[in-house]
C-alpha positions as CSV (number, residue, x, y, z in Angstrom):
1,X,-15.1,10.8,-6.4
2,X,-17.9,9.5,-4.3
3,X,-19.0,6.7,-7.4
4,X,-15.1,5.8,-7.6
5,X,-15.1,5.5,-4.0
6,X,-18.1,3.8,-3.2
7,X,-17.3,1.1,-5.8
8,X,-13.7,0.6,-4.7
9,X,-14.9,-0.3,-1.1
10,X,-17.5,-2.4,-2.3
11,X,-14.8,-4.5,-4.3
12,X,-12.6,-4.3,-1.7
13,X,-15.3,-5.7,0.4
14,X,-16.1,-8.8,-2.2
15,X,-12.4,-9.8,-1.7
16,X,-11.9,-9.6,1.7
17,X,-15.0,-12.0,1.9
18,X,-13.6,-14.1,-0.4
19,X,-10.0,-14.2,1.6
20,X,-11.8,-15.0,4.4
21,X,-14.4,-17.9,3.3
22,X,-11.0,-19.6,1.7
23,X,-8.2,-19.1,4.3
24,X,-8.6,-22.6,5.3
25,X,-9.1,-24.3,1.7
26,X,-6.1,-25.9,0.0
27,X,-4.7,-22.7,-1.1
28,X,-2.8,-24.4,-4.4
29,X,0.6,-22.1,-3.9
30,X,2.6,-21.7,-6.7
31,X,6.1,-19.3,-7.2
32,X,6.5,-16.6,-9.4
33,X,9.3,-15.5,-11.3
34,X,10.6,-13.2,-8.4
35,X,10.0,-16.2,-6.1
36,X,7.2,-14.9,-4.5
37,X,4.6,-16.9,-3.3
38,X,0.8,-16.7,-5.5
39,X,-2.5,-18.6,-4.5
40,X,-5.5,-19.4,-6.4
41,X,-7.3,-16.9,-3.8
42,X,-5.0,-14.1,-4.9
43,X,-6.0,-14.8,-8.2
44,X,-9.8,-15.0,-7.4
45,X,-10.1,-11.9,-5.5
46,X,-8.3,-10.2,-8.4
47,X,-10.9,-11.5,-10.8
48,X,-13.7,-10.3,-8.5
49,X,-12.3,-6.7,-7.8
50,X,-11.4,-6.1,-11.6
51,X,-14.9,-7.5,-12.4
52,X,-16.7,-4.6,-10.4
53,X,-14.4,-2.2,-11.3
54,X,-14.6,-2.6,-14.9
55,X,-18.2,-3.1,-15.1
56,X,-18.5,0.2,-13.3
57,X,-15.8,2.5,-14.9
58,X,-15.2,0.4,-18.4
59,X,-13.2,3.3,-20.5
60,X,-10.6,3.1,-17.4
61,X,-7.7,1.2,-17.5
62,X,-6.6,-1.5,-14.8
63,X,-3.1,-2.5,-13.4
64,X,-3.6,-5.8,-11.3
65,X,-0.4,-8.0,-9.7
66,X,-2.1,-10.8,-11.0
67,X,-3.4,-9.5,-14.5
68,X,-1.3,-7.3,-15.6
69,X,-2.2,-4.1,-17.2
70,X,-5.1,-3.7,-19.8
71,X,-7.1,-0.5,-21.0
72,X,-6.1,2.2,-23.1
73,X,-6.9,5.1,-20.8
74,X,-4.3,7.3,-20.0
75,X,-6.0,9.8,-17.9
76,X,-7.6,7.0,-15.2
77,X,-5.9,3.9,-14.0
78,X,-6.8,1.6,-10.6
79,X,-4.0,-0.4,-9.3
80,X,-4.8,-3.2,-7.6
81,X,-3.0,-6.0,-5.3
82,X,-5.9,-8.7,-4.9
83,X,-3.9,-10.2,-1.0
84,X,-1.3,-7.5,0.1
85,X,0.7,-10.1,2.1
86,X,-0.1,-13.9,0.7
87,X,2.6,-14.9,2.5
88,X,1.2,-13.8,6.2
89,X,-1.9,-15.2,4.6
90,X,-0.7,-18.5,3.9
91,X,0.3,-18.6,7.5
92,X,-2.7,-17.3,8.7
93,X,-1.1,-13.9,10.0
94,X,-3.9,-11.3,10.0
95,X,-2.3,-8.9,8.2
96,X,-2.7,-9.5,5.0
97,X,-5.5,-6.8,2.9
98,X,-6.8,-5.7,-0.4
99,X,-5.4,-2.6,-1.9
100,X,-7.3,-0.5,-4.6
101,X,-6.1,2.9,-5.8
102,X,-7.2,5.1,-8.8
103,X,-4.6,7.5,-10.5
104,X,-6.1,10.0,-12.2
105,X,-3.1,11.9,-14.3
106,X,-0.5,10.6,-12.5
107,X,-1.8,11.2,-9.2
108,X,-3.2,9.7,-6.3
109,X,-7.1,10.0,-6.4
110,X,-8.5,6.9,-4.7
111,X,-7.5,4.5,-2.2
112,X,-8.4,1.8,0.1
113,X,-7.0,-0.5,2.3
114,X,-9.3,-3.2,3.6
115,X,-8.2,-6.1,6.5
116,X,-10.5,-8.4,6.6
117,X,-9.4,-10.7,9.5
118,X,-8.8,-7.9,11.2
119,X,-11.9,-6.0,10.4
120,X,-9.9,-2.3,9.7
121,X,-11.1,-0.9,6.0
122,X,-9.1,2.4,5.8
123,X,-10.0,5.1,2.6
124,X,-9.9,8.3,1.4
125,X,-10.5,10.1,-1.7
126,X,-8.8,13.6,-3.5
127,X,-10.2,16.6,-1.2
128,X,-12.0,14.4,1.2
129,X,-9.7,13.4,4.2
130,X,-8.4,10.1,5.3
131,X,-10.9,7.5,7.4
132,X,-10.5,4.5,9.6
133,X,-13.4,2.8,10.0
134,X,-15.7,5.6,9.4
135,X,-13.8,8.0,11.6
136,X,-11.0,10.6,10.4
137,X,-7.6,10.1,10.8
138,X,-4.0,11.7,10.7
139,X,-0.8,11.5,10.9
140,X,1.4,12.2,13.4
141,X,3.2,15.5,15.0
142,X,6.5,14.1,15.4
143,X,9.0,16.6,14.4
144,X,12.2,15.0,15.0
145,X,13.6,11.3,13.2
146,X,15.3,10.9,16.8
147,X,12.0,10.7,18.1
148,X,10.2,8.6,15.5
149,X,8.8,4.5,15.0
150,X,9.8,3.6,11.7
151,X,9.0,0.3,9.5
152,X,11.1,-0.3,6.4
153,X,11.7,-3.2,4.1
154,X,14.3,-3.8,1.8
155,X,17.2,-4.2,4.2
156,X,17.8,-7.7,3.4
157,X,17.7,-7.4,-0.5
158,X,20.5,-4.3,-0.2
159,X,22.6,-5.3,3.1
160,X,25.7,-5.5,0.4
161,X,25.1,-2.4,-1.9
162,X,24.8,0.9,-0.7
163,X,21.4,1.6,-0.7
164,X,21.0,-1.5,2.1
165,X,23.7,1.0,4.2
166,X,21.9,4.0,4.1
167,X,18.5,2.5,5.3
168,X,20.6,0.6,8.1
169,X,22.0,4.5,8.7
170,X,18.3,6.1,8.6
171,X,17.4,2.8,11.3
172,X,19.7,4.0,13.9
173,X,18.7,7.2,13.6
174,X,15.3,6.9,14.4
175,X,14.0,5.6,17.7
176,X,12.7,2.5,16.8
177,X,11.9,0.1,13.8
178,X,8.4,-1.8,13.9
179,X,8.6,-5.1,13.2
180,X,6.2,-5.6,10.8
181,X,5.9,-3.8,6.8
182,X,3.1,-4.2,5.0
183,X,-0.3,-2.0,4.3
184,X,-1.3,-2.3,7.5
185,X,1.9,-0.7,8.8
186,X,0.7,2.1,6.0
187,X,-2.5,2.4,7.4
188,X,-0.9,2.9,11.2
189,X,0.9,5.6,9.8
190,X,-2.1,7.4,8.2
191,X,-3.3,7.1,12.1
192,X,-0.4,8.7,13.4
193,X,1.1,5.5,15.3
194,X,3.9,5.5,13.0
195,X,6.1,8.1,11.7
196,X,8.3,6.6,8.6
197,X,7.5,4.0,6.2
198,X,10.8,3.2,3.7
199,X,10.4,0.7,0.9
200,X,12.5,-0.1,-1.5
201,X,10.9,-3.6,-3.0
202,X,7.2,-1.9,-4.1
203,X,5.4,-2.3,-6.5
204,X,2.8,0.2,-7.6
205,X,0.1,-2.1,-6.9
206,X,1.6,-2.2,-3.3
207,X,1.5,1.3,-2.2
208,X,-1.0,3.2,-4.8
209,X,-3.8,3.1,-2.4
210,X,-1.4,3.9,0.6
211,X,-0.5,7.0,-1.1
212,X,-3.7,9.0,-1.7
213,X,-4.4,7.6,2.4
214,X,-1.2,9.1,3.5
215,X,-1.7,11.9,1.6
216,X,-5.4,12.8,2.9
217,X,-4.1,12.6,6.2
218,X,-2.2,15.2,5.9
219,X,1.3,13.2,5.2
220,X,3.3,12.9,2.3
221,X,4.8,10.4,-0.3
222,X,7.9,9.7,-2.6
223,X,9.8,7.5,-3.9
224,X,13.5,7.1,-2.3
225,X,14.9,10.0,-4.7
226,X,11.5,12.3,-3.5
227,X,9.7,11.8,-7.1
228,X,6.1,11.8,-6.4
229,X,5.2,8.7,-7.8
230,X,4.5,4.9,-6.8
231,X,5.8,3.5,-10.3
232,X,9.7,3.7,-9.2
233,X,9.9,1.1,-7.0
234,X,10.3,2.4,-3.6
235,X,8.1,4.5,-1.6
236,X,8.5,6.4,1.3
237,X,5.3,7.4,3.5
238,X,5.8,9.9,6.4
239,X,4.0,12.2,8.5
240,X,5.1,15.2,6.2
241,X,7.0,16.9,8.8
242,X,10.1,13.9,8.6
243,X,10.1,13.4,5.1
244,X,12.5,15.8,3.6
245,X,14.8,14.5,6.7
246,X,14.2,10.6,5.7
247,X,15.1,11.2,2.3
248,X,18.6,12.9,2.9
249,X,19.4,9.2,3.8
250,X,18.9,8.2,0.1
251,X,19.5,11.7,-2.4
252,X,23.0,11.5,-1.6
């Protein structure tokens, strides 16, 4: 994977530049459908990663936020989110990253996670380990949910329907929730700063790169019901040790 690799942080790189050079241009902010915030910068850095991608690996296929999906390839697909976080963006929050993953047959192969105002790119690749910054990382020890920092997001959009109840439940029985979820609360769990990730409002495109990271690290990933996959629409990221625990608040 050293080629896929090499040319995922290299677009990675070109966007992060890019979010960077425009953060104070009029950033022209439209909503989507879901109501979500999109910017012409989102949309540029996804033309610039798909570009180098493509040109690179054209008999892959391509899964973008922005663009959609195109490619025929069923074997090889990178799923990419061009500004994880336009919204701390927008307010100039430095939190907000690139996120590049390949699948190869379903599974996690690739992944990066680059901050650019924050200057943190974190990778891995299938075999290879997890890095921050050029230097390995994993996650953390803690063997009991009592004892663990969690980050979750989805509350909100469930408060009212059971599944909102259960990650209140898995809240209070942890020893505290971060404030903050969004890749770079992924990538401080690939460091072993935090325990738990729950989230029940992703995308692929949101937590594809976060997977294979986690997973290099030596942690694991799932969706809420424990499927390995980031299609569902949840994910749950943990140090390994947690995770059957974490999801006994969900496979009811």
């Amino acid at each position: 994977m050293n080629n896929e690799l090499e040319t995922a942080l290299r677009a990675a790189k070109e966007a992060g530049k890019i979010q960077l050079e425009l953060r104070e241009s009029p950033l022209n902010i439209e909503r989507k459908g879901d109501c979500s915030p999109v910017t012409h910068v989102d949309k540029k850095c996804e033309d610039a990663v798909k570009k180098i991608i493509m040109e690179a690996f054209p008999k892959d296929s391509f899964l973008g936020e922005e663009t959609g999906e195109s490619g025929s390839s069923k074997a090889r697909r990178w799923i990419v989110d061009p500004i994880d976080g336009t919204r701390p963006y927008i307010r100039g929050i430095p939190t907000h990253s690139v996120l590049i993953g390949l699948e190869e047959n379903g599974e996690p192969a690739v992944g990066v996670i680059y901050l650019p105002a924050m200057d943190i790119i974190c990778h891995a690749a299938k075999g290879d380990g997890a890095f921050l910054n050029g230097e390995k990382i994993s996650v953390s020890s803690t063997d009991k949910l009592s004892g663990a920092m969690g980050s979750t997001l989805g509350l909100v959009e469930y408060a009212d329907e059971p599944l909102g109840r259960s990650m209140l439940s898995l809240m209070r029985a942890w020893d505290y929730t971060y404030g903050f979820m969004d890749a770079y609360s992924y990538v401080l769990l690939a460091c072993g700063k935090l325990d738990v990730c729950v989230n029940l409002l992703d995308k692929a495109w949101d937590c594809a790169a976060a997977a294979c990271i986690v997973k290099e690290a030596g942690g694991e990933f799932s969706d809420i019901s424990g499927n390995k996959t980031v299609h569902n629409g949840s994910i749950v990221l943990t140090n390994g040790i947690l995770h059957d625990e974490t999801l006994k608040f969900f496979c009811n």
